[in-house]
matplotlib code that plots the C-alpha trace (Angstrom):
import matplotlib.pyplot as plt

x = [15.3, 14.8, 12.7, 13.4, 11.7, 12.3, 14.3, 11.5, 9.0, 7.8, 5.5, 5.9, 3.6, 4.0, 1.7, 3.1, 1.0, 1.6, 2.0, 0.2, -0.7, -4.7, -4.3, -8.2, -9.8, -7.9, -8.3, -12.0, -13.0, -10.9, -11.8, -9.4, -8.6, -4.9, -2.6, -2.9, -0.5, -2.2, -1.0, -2.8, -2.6, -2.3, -2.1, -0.3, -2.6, -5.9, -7.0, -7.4, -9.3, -13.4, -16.0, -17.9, -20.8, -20.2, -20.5, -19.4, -15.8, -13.4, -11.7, -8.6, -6.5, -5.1, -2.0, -2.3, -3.4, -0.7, 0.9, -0.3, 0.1, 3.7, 3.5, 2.0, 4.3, 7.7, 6.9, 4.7, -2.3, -3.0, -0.2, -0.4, -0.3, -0.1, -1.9, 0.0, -2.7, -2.2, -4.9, -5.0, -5.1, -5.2, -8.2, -8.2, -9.7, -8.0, -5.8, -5.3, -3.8, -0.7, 1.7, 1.3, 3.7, 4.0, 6.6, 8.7, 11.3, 14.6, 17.7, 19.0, 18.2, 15.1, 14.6, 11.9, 12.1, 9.2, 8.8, 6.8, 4.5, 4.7, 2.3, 4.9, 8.4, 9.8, 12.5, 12.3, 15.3, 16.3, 18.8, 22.0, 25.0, 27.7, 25.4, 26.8, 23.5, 20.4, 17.5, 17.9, 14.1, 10.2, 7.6, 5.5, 7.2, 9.4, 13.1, 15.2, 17.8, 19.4, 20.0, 23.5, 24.3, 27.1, 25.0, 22.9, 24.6, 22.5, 22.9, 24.8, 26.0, 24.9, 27.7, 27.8, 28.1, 24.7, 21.9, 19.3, 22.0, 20.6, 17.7, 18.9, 20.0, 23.7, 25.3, 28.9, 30.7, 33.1, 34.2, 32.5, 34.8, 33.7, 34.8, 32.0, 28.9, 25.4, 24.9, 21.9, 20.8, 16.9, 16.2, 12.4, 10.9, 11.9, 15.6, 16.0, 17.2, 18.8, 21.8, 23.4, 23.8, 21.8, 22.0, 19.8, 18.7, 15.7, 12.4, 10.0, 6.0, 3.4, 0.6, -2.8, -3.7, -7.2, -7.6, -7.1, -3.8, -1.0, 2.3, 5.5, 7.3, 10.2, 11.9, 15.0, 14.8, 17.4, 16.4, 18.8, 20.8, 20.8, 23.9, 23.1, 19.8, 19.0, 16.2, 13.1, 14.7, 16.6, 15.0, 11.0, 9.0, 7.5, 10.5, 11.1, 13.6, 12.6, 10.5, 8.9, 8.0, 4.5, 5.7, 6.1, 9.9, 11.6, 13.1, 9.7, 8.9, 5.8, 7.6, 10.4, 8.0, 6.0, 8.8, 9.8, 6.1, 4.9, 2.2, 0.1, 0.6, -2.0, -2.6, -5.7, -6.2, -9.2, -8.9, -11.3, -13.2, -14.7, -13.1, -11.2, -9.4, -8.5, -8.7, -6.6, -4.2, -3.8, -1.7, -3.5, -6.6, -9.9, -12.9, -16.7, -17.0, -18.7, -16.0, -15.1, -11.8, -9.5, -6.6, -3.3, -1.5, 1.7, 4.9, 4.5, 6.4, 2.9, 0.2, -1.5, -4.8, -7.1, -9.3, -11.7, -14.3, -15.4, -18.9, -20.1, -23.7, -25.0, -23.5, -19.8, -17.1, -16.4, -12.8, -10.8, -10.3, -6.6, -6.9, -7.2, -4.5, -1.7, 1.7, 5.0, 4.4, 1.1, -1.7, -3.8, -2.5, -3.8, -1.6, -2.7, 0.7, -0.6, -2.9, -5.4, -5.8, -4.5, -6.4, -4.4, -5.7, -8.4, -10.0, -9.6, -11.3, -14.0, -14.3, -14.6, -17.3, -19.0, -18.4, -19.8, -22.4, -24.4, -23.9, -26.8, -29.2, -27.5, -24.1, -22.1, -19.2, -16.2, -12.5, -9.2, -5.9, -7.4, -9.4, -12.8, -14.6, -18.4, -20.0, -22.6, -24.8, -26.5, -24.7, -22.6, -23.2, -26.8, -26.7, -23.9, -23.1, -21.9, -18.6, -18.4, -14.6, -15.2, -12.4, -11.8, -14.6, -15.1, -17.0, -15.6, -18.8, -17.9, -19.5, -19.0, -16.7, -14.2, -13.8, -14.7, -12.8, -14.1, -11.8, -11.4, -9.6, -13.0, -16.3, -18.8, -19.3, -16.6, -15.6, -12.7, -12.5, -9.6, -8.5, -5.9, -4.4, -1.7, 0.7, 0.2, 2.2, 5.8, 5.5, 8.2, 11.0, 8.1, 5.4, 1.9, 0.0, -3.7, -3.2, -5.9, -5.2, -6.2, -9.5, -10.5, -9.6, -10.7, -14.2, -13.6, -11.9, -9.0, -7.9, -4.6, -4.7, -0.9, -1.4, -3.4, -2.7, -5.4, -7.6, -10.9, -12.5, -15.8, -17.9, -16.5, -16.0, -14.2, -15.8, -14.1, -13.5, -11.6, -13.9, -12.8, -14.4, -12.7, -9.1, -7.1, -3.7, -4.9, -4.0, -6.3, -8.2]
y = [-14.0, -10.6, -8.2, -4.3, -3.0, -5.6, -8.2, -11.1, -12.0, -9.8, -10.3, -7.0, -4.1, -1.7, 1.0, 3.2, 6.9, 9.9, 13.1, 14.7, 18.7, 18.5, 21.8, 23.3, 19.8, 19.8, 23.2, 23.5, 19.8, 19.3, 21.0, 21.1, 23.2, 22.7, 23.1, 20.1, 18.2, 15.9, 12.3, 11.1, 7.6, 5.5, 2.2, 0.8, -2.1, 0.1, -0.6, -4.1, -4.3, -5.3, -3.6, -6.1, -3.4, -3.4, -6.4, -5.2, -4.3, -6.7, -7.9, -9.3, -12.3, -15.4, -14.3, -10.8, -12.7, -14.9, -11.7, -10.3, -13.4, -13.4, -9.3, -10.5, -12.9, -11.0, -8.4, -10.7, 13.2, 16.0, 17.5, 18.7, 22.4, 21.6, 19.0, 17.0, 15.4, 13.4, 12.2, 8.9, 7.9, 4.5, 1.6, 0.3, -2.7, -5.9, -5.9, -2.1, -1.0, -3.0, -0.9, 2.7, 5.2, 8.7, 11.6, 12.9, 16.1, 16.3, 18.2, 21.4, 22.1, 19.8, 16.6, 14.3, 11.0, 8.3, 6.1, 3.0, 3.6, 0.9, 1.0, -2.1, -0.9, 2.5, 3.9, 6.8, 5.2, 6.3, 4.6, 6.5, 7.7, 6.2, 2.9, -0.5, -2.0, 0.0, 0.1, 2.5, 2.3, 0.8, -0.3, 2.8, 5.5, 7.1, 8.5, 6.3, 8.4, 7.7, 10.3, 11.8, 13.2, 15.2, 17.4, 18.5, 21.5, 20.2, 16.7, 15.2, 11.8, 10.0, 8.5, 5.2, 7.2, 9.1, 8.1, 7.9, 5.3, 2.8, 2.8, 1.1, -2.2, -2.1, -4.1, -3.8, -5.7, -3.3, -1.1, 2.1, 5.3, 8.9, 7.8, 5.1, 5.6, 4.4, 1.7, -0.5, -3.7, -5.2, -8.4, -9.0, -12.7, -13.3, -13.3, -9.1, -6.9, -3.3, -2.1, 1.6, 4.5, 6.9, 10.4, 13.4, 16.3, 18.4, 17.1, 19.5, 19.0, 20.8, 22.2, 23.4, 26.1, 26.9, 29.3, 27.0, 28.3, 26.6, 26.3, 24.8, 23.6, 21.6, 19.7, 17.9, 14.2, 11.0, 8.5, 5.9, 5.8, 2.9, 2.1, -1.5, -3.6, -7.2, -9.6, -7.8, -4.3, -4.5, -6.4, -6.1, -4.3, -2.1, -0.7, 3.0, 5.4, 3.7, 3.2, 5.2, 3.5, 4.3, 2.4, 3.9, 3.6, 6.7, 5.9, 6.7, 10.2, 10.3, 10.3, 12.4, 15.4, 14.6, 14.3, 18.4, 19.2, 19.2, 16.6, 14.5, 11.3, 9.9, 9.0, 7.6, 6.3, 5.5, 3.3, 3.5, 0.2, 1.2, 0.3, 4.1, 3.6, 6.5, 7.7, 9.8, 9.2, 11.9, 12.7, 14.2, 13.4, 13.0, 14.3, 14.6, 10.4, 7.8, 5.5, 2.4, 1.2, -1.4, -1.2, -2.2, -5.0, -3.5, -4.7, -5.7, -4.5, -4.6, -2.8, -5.8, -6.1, -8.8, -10.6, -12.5, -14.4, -14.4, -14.2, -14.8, -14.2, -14.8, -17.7, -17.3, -19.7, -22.3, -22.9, -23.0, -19.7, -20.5, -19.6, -16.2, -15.7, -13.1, -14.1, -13.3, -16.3, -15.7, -12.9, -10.5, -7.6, -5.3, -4.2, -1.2, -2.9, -6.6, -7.0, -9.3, -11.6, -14.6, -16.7, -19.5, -22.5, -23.7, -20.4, -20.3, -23.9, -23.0, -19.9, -21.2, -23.8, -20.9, -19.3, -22.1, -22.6, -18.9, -18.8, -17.8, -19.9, -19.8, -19.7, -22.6, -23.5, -24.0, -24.3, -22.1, -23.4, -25.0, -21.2, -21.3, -19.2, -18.8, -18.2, -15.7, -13.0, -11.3, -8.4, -10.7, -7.6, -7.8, -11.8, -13.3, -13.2, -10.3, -11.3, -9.6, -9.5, -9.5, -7.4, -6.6, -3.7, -3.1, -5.3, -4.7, -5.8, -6.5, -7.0, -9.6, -6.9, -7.6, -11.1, -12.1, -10.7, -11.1, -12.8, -11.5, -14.4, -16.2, -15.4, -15.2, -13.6, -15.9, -14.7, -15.9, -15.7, -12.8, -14.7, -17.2, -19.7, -18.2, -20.5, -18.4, -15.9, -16.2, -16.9, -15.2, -16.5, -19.6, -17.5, -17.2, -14.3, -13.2, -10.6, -8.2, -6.4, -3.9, -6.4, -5.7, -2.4, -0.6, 1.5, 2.2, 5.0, 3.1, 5.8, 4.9, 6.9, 6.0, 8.9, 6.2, 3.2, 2.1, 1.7, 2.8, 2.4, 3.5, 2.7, 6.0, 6.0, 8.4, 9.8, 10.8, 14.4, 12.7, 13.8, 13.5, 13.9, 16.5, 16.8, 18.3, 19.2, 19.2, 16.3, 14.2, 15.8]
z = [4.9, 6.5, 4.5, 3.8, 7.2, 9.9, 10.8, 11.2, 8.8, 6.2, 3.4, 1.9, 0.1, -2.4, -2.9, -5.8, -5.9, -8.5, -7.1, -9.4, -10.0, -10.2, -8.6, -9.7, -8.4, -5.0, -4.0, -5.0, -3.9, -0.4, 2.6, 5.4, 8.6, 8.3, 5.4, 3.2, 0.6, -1.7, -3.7, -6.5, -7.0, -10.2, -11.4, -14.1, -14.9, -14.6, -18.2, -17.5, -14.8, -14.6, -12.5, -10.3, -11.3, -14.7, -16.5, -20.3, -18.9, -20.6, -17.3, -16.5, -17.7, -16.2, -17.4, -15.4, -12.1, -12.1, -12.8, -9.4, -7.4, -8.5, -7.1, -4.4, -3.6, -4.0, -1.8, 1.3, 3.0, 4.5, 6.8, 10.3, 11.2, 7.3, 6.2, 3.4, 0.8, -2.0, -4.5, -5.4, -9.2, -10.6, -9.4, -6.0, -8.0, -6.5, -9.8, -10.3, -6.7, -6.3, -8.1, -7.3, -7.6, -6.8, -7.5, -5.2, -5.3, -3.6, -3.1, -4.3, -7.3, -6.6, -8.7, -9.4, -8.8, -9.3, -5.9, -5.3, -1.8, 0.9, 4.0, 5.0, 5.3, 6.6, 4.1, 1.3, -0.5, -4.1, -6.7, -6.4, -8.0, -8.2, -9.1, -9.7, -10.1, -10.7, -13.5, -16.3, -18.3, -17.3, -19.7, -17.7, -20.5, -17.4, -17.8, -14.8, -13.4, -10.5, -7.3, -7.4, -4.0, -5.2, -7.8, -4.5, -2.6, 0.0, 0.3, 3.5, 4.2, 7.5, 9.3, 11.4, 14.7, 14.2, 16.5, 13.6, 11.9, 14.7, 13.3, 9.8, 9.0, 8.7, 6.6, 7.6, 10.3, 10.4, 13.4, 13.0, 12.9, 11.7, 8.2, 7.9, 6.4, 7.6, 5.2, 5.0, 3.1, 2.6, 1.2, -0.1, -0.1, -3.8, -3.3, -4.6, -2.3, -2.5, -0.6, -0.2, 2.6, 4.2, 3.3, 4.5, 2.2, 1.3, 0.5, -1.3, -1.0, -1.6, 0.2, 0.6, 3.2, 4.5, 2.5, -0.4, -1.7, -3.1, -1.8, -1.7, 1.8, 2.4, 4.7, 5.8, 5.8, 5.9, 3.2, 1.6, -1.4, -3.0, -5.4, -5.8, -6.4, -7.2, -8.2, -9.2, -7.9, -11.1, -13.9, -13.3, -16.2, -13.5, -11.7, -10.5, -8.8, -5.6, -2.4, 0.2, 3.0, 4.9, 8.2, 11.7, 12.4, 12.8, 9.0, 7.8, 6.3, 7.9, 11.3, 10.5, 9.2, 12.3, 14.5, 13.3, 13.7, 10.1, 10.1, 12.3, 12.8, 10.5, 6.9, 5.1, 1.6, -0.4, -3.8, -6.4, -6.7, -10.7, -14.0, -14.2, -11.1, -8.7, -5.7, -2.7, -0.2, 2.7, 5.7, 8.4, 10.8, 8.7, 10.3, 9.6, 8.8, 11.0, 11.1, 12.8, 14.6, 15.9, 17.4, 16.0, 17.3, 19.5, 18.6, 15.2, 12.4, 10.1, 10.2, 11.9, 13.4, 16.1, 13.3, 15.4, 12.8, 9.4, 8.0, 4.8, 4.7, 7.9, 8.7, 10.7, 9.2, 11.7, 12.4, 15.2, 17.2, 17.2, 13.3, 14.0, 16.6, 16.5, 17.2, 15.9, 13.6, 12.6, 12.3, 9.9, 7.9, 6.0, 3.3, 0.7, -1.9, -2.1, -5.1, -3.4, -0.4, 1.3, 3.9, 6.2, 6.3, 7.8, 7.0, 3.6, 2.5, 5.0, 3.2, -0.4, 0.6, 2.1, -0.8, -3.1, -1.1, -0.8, -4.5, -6.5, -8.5, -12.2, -11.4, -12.7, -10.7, -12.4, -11.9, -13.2, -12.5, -9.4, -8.3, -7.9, -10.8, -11.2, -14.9, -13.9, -15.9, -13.4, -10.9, -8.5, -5.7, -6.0, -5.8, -4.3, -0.5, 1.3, 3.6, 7.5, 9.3, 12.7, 14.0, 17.6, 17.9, 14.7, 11.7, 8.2, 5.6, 2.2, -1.1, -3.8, -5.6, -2.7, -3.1, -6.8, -10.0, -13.9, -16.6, -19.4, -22.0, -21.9, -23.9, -21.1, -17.5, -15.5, -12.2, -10.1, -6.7, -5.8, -2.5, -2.4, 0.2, 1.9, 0.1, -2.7, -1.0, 0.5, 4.0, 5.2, 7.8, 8.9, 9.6, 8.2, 7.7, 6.7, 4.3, 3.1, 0.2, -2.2, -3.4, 0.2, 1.0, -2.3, -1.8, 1.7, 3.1, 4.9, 8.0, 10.0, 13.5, 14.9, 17.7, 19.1, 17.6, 15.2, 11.9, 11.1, 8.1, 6.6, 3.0, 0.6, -2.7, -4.5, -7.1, -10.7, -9.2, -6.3, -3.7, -0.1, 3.4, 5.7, 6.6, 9.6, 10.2, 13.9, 16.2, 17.2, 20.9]

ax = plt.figure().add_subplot(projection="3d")
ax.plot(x, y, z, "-o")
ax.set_aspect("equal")
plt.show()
């Protein structure tokens, strides 16, 4: 099966972020030396999630991981001269940051439209008028309606003959004339899939200047308009207008505003790891933090990355080094829309015993549906063992918050380990993938440099007035 943003594997990620207007906290709290857009992010599970700090929260059920596996499964900032910034609202909690959405405005007059945000795939698309098969109502209390290209006076259709039309996945087999449009079809790992055209028209953001001011800009972008959706697309509780894609193909809205000289190539997120959720996402370089980097694997169409060993305490897991190779077949993600994380075999077994076996005194092993859970009173990140990646360069050092993940349909402190075998996940077209998500990335400021091609990351967590280090719409010197 091919997924929405490449033709090979694709286990994919969807990180939905609220554009929200918390004007007085982002022009008093964010310092920048560009003009700067900001995202808030939210989450729509965020109420059910447990602080691995705070051990009255009520946690989360079985019911709601199995809920996030299944998640899981179907899917495996600041702007340059003016930075584009977006704070991030919801819980970067293992179980609060897979679905994130954000609001977007296009076409003349402008419209909002809620979007899901993927780091995996590369195209802003939108359900679209004239639809034959697109949601009308969530559970998340939003209005569904669909783009209509002919109620925008700006609104264009991209034909099969354009150059940027290469860059989709065409869907007709058709000899392409001057009458065709540039049509497209994804299909995720579960079976759903959405098909449409591509259109270009203006996109409105916002953004704050040095001077902390306020102010609108727009830009013309090509995004697809989607007239027909299937699977989850259609029916899931969570659904929205549509997706924007965080990848690095030319689709992408980060590298069309980039490629007209309205933001760097860079974006950075960072999800809040407490019970209230939160937290920022930002395009634009960050500056002032000691972080460190890896590169990104070349030629890959995720955000992939050399994983070289695993730690947990101080001993490394030992399995063979062809475990952590990166072929087209087989490698490490990271991916800000997948809920928690998968290990390939051997890694994860040797993980779990090393797991079991740097367990404090007092904690009772125990089983869940075949997951390893621990009934524990005490603070699992003061007791339990902290967890090292070993990436090419850099180390990434985690604490017990990262990996473990309180229940709440029980009546004591039981907590479940957040990271699955990767046949939890779908892998995709025969391939297997390490995926690191949200459990892992959450309390860290998460910084992807794609001027030159890698990942940093440093300890940072964002505070309840959404806090953030320093932002430029400057490329990187």
């Amino acid at each position: 099966m091919t997924s929405r943003c490449c033709l090979h594997y694709q286990l994919k990620r969807l990180l939905p972020i609220i554009m929200t207007c918390f004007v007085a906290e982002s022009l008093s709290l964010v310092q920048s030396k560009g003009n700067i857009t900001i995202i808030k992010l939210h989450h729509v599970y965020a109420d059910l999630v447990a602080s691995a700090r705070k051990s009255s929260d009520k946690g989360i059920s079985r019911e709601h991981i199995e809920l996030f596996k299944a998640h899981d499964r179907s899917r495996h900032g600041r702007v340059l001269g003016n930075v584009v910034e977006f704070p991030v609202g919801g819980s970067s909690n293992p179980f609060v940051a897979g679905i994130y959405f954000t609001r977007v405005r296009i076409g003349t007059p402008s419209k909002e439209y809620y979007v899901q945000v993927d780091t995996g795939s590369d195209l802003l698309w939108l359900n679209c008028n004239p639809c034959t098969a697109c949601p009308r109502s969530n559970n998340l209390g939003m209005i569904l309606v669909p783009y209509d290209p002919q109620a925008s006076t700006t609104s264009s259709p991209i034909t099969c003959i354009d150059s940027i039309c290469e860059h989709s996945f065409k869907v007709s087999s058709n000899v392409c004339d001057t009458t065709q449009l540039c049509s497209y079809g994804f299909q995720y790992g579960d079976g759903s899939s959405t098909t449409g055209y591509l259109v270009s028209d203006t996109f409105i953001y916002n953004t704050i200047h040095p001077n902390n001011t306020l102010a609108n800009n727009e830009a013309r972008i090509v995004f697809g308009c989607g007239y027909s959706q299937s699977g989850n697309l259609l029916t899931a509780q969570n659904v929205v207008d549509g997706i924007i894609g965080f990848g690095q193909s030319k689709l992408s809205v980060i590298s069309q505003l980039y490629s007209q000289g309205l933001t760097p190539a860079a974006f950075a997120h960072c999800l809040q790891g407490s019970e209230q959720g939160g937290g920022i996402l930002v395009v634009g370089n960050i500056v002032g933090v000691k972080a460190v980097y890896t590169p990104i694997v070349s030629s890959q169409p995720h955000y992939n990355l050399n994983l070289r060993g695993i730690s947990v305490g101080s001993n490394q897991l030992i399995v063979d080094e062809s475990a952590y190779e990166t072929t087209n077949l087989q490698g490490t993600i990271i991916d800000s829309g997948t809920t928690l994380a998968y290990l390939i075999e051997p890694i994860y077994t040797s993980f779990i015993n090393a797991i079991i076996k740097g367990a404090p005194d007092g904690a009772h092993l125990l089983a869940e549906q075949g997951v390893p859970c621990f009934m524990y009173m005490g603070s699992v990140d003061d007791t339990f063992p902290m967890v090292t990646l070993h990436f090419e360069g850099a180390d990434m050092i985690l604490k017990a918050r990262h990996y473990l993940i309180r229940q709440a349909d029980v009546n004591t402190e039981l907590w479940c380990v957040g990271w699955h075998p990767i046949s939890y996940a779908a892998a995709v077209g025969g391939g297997l993938l390490t995926i690191l998500g949200d459990i892992v990335l959450k309390d860290q400021l998460i910084i992807y440099d794609l001027d030159n091609q890698q990942i940093g990351w440093v300890n940072y967590e964002v505070q309840a007035a959404f806090q953030f280090p320093q932002v430029t719409g400057k490329a990187n010197q």
